[in-house]
C-alpha positions in Angstrom: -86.9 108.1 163.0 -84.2 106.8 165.6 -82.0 109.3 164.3 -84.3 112.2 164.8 -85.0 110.7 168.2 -81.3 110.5 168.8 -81.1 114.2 167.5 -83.6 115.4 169.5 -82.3 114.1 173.0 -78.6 115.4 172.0 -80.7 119.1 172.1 -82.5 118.8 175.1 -79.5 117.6 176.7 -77.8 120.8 175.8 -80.3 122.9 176.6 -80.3 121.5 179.9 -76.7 122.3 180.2 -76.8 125.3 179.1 -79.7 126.8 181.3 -77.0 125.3 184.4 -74.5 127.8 182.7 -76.9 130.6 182.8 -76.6 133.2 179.6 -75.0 131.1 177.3 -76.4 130.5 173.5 -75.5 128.9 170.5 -76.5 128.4 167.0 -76.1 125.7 164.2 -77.6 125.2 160.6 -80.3 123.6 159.3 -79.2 122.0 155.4 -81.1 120.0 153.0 -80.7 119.8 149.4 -84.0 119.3 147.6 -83.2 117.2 144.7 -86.1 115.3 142.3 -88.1 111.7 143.2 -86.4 108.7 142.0 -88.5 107.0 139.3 -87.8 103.8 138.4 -89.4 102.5 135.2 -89.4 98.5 134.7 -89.1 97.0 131.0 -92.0 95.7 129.3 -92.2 92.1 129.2 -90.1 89.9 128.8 -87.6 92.7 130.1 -89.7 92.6 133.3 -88.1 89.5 134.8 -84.4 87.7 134.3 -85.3 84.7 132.2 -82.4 82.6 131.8 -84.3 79.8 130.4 -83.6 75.6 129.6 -80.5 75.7 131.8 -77.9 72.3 131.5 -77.4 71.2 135.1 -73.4 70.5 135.4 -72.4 74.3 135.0 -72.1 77.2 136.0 -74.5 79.7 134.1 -74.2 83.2 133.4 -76.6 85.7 131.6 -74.3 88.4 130.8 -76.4 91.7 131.4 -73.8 93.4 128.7 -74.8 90.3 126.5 -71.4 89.7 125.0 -70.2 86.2 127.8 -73.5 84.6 128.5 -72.4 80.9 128.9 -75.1 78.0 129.1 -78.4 80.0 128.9 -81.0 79.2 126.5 -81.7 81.1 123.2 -84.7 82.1 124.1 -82.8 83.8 127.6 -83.3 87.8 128.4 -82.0 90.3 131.2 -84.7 92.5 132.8 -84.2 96.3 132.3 -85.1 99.3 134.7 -84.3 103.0 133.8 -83.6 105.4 136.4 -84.8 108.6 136.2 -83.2 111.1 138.9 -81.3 114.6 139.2 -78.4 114.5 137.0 -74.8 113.7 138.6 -75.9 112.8 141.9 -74.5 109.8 143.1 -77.0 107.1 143.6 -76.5 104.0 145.2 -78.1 100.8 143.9 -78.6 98.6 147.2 -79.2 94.3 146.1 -78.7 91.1 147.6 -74.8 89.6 146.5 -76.6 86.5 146.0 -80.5 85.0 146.9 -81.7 81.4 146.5 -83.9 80.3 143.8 -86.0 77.5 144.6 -88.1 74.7 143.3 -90.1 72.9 146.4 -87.2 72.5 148.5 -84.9 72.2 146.1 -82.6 75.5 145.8 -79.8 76.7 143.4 -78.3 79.8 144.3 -78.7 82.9 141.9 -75.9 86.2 141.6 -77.1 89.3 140.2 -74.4 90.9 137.8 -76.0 94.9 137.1 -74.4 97.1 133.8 -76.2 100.9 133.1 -75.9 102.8 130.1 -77.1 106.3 129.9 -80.4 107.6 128.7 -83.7 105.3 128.5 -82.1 102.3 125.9 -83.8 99.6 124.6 -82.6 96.0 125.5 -80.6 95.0 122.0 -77.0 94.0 121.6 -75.7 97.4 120.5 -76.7 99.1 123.9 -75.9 96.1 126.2 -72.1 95.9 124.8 -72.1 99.8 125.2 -73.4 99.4 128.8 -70.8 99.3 131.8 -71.1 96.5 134.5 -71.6 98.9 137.7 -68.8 99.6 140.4 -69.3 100.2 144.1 -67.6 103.7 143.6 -67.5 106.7 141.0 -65.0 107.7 139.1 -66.4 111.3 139.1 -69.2 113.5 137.6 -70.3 112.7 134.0 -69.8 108.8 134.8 -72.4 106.4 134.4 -70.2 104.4 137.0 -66.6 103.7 137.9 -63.8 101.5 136.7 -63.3 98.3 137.0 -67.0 97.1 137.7 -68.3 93.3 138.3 -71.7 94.0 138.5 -71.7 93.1 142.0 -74.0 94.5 144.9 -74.1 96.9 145.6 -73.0 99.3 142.6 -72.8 103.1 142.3 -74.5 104.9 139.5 -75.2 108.6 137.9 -78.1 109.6 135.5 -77.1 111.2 132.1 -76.6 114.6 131.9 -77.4 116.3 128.7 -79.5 115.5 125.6 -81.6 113.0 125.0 -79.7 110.9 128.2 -81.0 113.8 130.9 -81.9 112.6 133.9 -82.3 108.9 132.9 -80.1 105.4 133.2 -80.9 102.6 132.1 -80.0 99.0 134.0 -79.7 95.8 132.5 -80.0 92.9 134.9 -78.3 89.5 134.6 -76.6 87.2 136.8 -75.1 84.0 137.5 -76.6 80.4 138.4 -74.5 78.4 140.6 -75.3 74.7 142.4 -76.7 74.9 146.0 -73.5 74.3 147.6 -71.6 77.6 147.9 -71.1 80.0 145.2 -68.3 79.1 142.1 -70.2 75.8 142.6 -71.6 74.3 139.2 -75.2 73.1 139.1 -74.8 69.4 140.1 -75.8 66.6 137.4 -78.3 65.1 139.5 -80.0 68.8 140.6 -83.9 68.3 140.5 -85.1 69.2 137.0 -87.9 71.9 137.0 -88.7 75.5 137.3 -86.6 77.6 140.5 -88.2 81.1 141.4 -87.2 83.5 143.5 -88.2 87.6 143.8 -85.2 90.3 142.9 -85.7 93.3 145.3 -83.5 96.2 144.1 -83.1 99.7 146.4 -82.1 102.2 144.7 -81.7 106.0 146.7 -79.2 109.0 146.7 -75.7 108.2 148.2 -75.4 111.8 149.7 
């Protein structure tokens, strides 16, 4: 709204101008490029939530989202999934906090989402996470589910798949890290209250261009 209303004054202001200067007119276009909803389709339990499980306080934990690194999460730990369905090959940008705070009454640890995306709707197994690709801030180009050299870091640049069975959808595979309250890197101190720590996830996800 403030940039309509920004806009808006910038035209009355030249047509204020421009009745000053008598006769003069101009002209500019009007673009917009209709493209399809975003649609974003959260797993079925237990892939609705990031469930890293019996945790040993002392380390540094990390649910690997491509499932081949995790390090001191239970067995019983999962990632949460969300497909994407959008126009093909349109960058989209996936908007997410670097880091939020989990807590347990007023006891905190500090959770770090790491994101991969694989194309097409794929189920949460090991074959599909190894394929996936932890997500980049930029492209490397059309026909990419991402670009090179991704962390999994916010935010992260995606595409949807673009022929086949993969049209229109990606798939995301959420993870993260678990560090100790004092500053990220930190390990989760020995003595860290023992319980359960909660937080809410709130992923944007919207067109780049």
């Amino acid at each position: 709204m403030k940039l309509i209303w920004l806009l808006t004054m910038a035209w009355l202001f030249n047509l204020t101008q421009l009745s000053a200067q008598g006769d003069a007119t101009n002209s500019f276009p009007a673009l917009a490029k209709v493209l399809r909803p975003i649609v974003l389709t959260v797993g079925g339990s237990p892939y609705n939530s990031v469930w890293f499980g019996n945790v040993p306080a002392g380390n540094v934990v990390y649910l690997d989202p491509r499932g081949t690194s995790s390090e001191h999460v239970s067995h019983t730990a999962n990632v949460a999934k969300i497909t994407v369905t959008a126009t093909n090959n349109e960058p989209i940008r996936l908007e997410y906090p670097d880091s939020l705070t989990l807590m347990n009454g007023t006891h905190r640890i500090i959770y770090q989402p790491r994101i991969s995306a694989i194309y097409g709707d794929a189920a949460v197994n090991p074959g599909n996470q190894s394929n996936s690709v932890a997500v980049a801030s930029t492209l490397a180009g059309t026909n990419t589910v991402t670009g090179p050299n991704g962390t999994g870091r916010a935010p992260g640049m995606i595409t949807t798949g673009f022929s086949g069975l993969d049209l229109d959808k990606t798939t995301l595979f959420i993870g993260g890290m678990l560090y100790g309250p004092a500053s990220l890197g930190s390990p989760i101190p020995i003595n860290q209250e023992k319980g359960f720590y909660t937080n809410t996830f709130v992923i944007n996800i919207l067109y780049q261009n």
